[in-house]
Each structure stands twice: as C-alpha cells, then as structure tokens.
matplotlib code that plots the C-alpha trace (Angstrom):
import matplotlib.pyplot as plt

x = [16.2, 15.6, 12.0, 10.9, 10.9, 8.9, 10.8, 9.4, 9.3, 9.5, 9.0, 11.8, 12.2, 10.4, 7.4, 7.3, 6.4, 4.7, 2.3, 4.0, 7.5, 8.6, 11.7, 10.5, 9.0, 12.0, 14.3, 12.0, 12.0, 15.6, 16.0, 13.6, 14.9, 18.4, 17.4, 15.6, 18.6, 21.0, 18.7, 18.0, 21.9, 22.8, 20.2, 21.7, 25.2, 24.7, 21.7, 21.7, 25.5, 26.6, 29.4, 30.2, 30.4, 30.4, 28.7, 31.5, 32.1, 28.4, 28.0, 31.5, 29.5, 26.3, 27.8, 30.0, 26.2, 24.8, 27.3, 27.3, 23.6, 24.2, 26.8, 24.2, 21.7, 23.9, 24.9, 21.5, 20.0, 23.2, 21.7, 18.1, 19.5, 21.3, 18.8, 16.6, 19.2, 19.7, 15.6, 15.7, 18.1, 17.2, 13.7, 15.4, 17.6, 14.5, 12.7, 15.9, 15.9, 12.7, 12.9, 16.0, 14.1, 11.7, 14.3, 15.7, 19.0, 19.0, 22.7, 22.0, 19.0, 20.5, 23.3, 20.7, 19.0, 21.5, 22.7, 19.5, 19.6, 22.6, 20.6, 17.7, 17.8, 14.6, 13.0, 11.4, 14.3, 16.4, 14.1, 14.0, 18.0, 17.8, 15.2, 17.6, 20.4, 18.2, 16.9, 20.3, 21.5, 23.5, 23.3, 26.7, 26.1, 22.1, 23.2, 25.8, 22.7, 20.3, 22.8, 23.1, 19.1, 19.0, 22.0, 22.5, 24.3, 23.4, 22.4, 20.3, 18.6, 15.3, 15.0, 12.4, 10.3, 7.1, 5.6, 5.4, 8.8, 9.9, 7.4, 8.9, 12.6, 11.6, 9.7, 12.9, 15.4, 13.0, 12.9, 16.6, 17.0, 14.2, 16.1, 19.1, 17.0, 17.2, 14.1, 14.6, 16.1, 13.1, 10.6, 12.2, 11.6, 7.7, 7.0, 8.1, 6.2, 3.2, 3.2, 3.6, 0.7, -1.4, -0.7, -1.4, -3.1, -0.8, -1.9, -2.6, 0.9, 1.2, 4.5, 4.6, 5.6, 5.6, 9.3, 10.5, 8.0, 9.6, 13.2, 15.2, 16.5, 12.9, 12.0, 14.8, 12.8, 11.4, 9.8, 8.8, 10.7, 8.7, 5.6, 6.5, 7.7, 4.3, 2.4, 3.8, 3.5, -0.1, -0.3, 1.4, -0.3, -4.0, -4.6, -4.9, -7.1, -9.4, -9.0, -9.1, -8.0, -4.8, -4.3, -4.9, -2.8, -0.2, -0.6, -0.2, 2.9, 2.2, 3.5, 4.1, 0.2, -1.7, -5.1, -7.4, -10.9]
y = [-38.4, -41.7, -43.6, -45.5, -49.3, -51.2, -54.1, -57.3, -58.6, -62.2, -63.6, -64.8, -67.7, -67.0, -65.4, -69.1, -69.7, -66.7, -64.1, -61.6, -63.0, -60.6, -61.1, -63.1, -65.3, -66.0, -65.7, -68.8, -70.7, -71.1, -72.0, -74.5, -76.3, -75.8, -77.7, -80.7, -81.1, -81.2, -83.4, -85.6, -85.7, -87.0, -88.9, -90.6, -91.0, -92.7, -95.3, -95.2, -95.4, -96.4, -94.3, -94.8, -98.5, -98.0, -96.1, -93.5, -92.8, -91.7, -89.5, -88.3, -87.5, -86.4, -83.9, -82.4, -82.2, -80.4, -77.9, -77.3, -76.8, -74.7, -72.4, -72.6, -70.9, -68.6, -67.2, -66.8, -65.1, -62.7, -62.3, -61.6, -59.0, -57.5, -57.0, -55.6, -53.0, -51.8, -51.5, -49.1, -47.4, -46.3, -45.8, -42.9, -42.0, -41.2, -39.2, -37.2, -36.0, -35.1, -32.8, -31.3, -30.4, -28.5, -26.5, -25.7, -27.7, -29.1, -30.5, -32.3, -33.6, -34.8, -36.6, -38.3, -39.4, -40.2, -42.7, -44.1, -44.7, -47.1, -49.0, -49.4, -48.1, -46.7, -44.2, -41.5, -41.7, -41.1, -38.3, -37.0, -37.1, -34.9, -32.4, -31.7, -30.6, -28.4, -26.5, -26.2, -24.9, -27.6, -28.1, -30.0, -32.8, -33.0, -33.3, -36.0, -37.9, -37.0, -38.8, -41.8, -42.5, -42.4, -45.1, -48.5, -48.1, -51.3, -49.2, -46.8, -49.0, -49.5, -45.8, -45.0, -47.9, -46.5, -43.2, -41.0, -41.6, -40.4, -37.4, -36.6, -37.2, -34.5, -32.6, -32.1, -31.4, -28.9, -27.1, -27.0, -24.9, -23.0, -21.8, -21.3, -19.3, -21.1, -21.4, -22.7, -25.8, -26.0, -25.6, -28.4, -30.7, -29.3, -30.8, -34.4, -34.0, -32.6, -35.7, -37.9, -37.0, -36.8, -40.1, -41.9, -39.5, -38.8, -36.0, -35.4, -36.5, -36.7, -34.5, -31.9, -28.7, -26.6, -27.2, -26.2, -23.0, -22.2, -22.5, -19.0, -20.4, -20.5, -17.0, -15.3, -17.0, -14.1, -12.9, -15.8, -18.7, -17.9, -18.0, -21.3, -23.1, -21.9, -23.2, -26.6, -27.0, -26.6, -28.5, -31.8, -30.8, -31.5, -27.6, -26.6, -29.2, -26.4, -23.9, -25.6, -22.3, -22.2, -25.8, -25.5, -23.2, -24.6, -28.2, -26.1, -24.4, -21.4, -22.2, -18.7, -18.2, -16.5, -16.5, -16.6, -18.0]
z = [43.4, 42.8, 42.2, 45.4, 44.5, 46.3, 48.3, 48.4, 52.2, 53.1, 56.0, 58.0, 60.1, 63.2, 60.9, 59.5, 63.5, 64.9, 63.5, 65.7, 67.1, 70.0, 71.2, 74.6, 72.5, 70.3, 73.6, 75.4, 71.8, 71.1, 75.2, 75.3, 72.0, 72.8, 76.4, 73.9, 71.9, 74.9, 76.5, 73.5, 72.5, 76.2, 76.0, 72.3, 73.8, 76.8, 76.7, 73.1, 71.7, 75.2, 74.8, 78.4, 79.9, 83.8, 86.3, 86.9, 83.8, 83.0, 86.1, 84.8, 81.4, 82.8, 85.2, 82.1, 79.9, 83.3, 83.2, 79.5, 80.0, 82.9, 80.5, 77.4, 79.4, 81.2, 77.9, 76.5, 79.7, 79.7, 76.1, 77.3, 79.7, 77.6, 75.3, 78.1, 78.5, 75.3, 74.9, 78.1, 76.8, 73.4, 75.4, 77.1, 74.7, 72.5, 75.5, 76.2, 72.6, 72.5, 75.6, 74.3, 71.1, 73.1, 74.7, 71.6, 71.8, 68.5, 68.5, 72.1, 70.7, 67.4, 69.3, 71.8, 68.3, 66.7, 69.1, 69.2, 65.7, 66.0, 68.5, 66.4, 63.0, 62.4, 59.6, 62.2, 64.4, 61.1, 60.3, 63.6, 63.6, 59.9, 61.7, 64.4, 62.3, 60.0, 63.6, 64.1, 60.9, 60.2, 56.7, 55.7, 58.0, 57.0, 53.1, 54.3, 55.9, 53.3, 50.5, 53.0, 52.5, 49.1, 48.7, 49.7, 53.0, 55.1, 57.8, 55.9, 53.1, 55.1, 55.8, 52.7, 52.4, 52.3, 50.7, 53.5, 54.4, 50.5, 51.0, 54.7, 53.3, 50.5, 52.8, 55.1, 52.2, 50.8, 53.8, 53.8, 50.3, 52.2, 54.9, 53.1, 50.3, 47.5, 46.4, 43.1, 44.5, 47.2, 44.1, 42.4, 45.7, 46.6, 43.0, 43.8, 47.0, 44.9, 42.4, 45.4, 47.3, 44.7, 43.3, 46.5, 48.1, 51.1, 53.7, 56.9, 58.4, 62.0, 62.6, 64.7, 62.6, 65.6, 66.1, 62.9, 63.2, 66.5, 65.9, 65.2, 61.8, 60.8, 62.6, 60.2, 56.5, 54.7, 51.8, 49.3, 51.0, 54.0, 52.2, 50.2, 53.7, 55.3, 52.8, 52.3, 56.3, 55.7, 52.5, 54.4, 57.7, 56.0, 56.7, 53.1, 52.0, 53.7, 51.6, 48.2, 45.9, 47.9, 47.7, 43.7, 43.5, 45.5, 43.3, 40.0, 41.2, 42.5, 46.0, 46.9, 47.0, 49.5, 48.4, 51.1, 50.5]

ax = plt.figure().add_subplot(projection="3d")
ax.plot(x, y, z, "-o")
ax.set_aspect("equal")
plt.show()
C-alpha cells in the first residue's frame, strides 16, 4: 500500500469570509450580493449612463430588472430547496442502512450506503459501504472499492486523509484475508496497522465491532484466523491495552496469541 501523504488544505473562498461557512450562510451571501449588484447595475444604467431618455422607456427597463431579479432569486431558492432535499435524504438514507445492518441485510444496507456516498462522499460512509460487503461475503466488489481508495479517483481521493482512516482501511482489508483464510495476506496488513498505531499512537476507535462479530461469515472463522481477527478487534477496540503481555505479543507478531494475564 501506499504511504499516507499528508495534503495541504487551504482555505477556500468562503473560509476567507467565515470561520465556519454553512451552507445558509453561503445561500443568504451570494443572494444578498447578487440583489447589490442588480440593484447597483440598474442603478449605473439608468441615472448614471442614462441609457434610457423618457419616462416609458425606464419603467420599460425597470420592470425587465424587476423580473430578472424576480428569476435570479427564483433560481437560487429552487437551489436552496433543493439542497434541503438532498440533506434529508442522505439523512435517511444513512439511518436506513444502519437498521438494515442490524437485521443482518448487508447488501440492502450497502446499497442504502452506497447511495449516500454519491450524495456526500464521505470516508465512514465509504467505510461503512466496504463493511457491508465484507458481512456479506462479497469480496470481488470490496477489493474493486478497496483499489478505488488507494488511487486518485475524484470521488475517492479524500477518502484517507487522516490516520485512522489508513488504519480502518487496513483494518477492513485485513479482515477480508481473514475471512477468506488467508492469513498470511491478513499478517502482512496487521503489521502496517501495528506500525501505524504505534507511530501515532492510534487506539481506542469508536467502531462498533459487534456487527462484524455477529454476522454468520464471522461465526464460520476458525482455528488461527479466528484467533488473529479476535485479537486485532481488541487491539483497535483499546481492549488489549488491558492486558499488556497480549498486546506485546500481538505488536511483536505473534497475533495468534492467547496469553491471558
């Protein structure tokens, strides 16, 4: 896998304006300015330029400036709607998933997700989209999304920008050589996770392990992989931490280990 870079961010326009610019304060900036420039345009033309000579002619102009204002605004409160909309919706869209994970649907819940995503491309819901297929023991579609992360698709280059998203992104495709048994590929992930963490000293993450514990494909893990995918649950979940020989162990290597304190 590729080394995390860490992007520069700069602030946009509106961050040039606002510390935090939500999208009713962009929505009522841009309407009041575009109503100043209308205003200060007509404004120009007609007493300025005198553009227009008699009386009829500027009530002709000011009328057609009315409307045009009229059709500005229509346009950007269609906008604002619209925008309103598509907030509920991946709102619900996000809930809908989540209650189809807990009834074990993964594929409904992946295609609630994944729709979301398109709506607002963000890292958990990406992760959350990966998760689903792995419960369902999808693995050819996970790898195709997997590959997407770690390239510079448009819509997938923000998805690791921070450490914990490279540790849950390796997290995830470890557990998928898990599952599948193929535990030297899993090993080979665990210790990029390992050198993670320990460099920036990343534990305690606030993902709910339960659903991967609780799916059948998990239930069916045996023998070592089981062992391994128990014990990097723990390791990530801030659980080992509390038994420091197992967490040793499990940073040297051994992730098999089931020494007990």
């Amino acid at each position: 896998m590729n080394n995390m870079v860490v992007k520069k961010i700069n602030k946009g326009f509106w961050e040039r304006f606002f510390i935090y610019p939500s999208f009713n304060i962009r929505f009522w900036f841009t309407a009041i300015i575009a109503l100043f420039l209308i205003v200060g345009i007509s404004f120009y033309l007609i007493f300025v330029r005198k553009i227009c000579q008699n009386i009829s002619d500027q009530i002709s102009l000011l009328n057609l400036i009315v409307q045009s204002v009229t059709f500005v605004f229509g346009i950007l409160a269609a906008y604002y709607a619209l925008r309103q909309l598509i907030e509920t919706r991946f709102t619900k869209l996000d809930e809908a998933a989540m209650q189809e994970l807990k009834r074990n649907h993964y594929l409904r819940a992946f295609e609630k997700w994944r729709e979301a995503f398109y709506i607002r491309p963000e890292t958990e819901v990406f992760m959350c989209m990966c998760e689903a297929l792995l419960l369902a023991g999808d693995f050819e579609n996970f790898d195709q999304y997997i590959e997407k992360a770690w390239k510079t698709d448009p819509l997938y280059k923000n998805i690791i920008r921070e450490e914990s998203d490279e540790v849950l992104l390796l997290y995830l495709i470890a557990t998928r050589y898990l599952l599948v048994k193929n535990q030297g590929k899993a090993e080979n992930e665990i210790k990029k996770i390992v050198v993670v963490v320990k460099e920036k000293g990343l534990l305690g993450f606030s993902w709910d392990f339960m659903d991967l514990r609780g799916s059948p494909v998990y239930q069916d893990l045996n023998g070592e992989c089981r062992d391994i995918a128990e014990n990097l649950v723990s390791y990530l979940s801030k659980n080992m931490p509390m038994q420091p020989k197992r967490k040793i162990d499990f940073e040297k290597g051994l992730f098999a280990s089931q020494k007990s304190e």
